[in-house]
C-alpha positions, 0 to 999 in steps of 0.5 A: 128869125134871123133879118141879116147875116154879117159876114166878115170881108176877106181880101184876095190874099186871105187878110181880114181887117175887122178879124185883126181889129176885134183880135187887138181889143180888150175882151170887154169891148170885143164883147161889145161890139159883138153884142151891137153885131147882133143887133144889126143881124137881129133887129129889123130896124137898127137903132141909129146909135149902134148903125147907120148909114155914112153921109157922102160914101158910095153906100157905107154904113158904120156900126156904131159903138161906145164904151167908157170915153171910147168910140169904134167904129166898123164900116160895112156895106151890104151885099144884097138884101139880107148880107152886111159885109164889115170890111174894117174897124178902128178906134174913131179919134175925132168928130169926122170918121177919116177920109183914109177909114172910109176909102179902105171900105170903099175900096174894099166894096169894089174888090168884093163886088168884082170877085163875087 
């Protein structure tokens, strides 16, 4: 049984940034990150690893994934209780997920709960 759906955000004008991410990857690391999607879908409690919840957002999670010496990352949030909606993915260069990463989901909440 299926514990969450994830769904992929989509702006006004159609744009999907997690799609455009996943699409600029190597095969390998989309597989990757599509196998850690399907954890968060699958598992009812999600390693913290592979997900968790980003200190000082307005309700922002990051799924987490490494390979080799390389860490992405693709921010969500969820939308009711079973729905996680990634909003954007990039390629985390430092300790700190960028203050400019964390506003485009937030900003990308906003825009999803006010046309719902």
């Amino acid at each position: 049984m299926k514990k969450r759906t994830v769904v992929f955000y989509r702006s006004a004008s159609g744009t999907c940034p997690v799609e455009d991410f996943l699409d600029s990857l190597p095969g390998q690391v989309a597989q990757k990150i599509i196998w850690v999607l399907k954890l968060v879908e699958e598992l009812e409690l999600v390693p913290a690893q592979y997900f968790a919840k980003l200190q000082g957002t307005e309700e922002i999670w990051e799924c987490r994934i490494n390979l080799a010496s390389n860490a992405y990352r693709i921010l969500c949030f969820f939308s009711g209780a079973s729905s996680v909606v990634l909003t954007n993915g990039f390629i985390k260069k430092a300790r700190k997920t960028p203050r400019s990463e964390i506003e485009k989901a937030e900003a990308s909440r906003k825009n999803f709960i006010k046309r719902r």
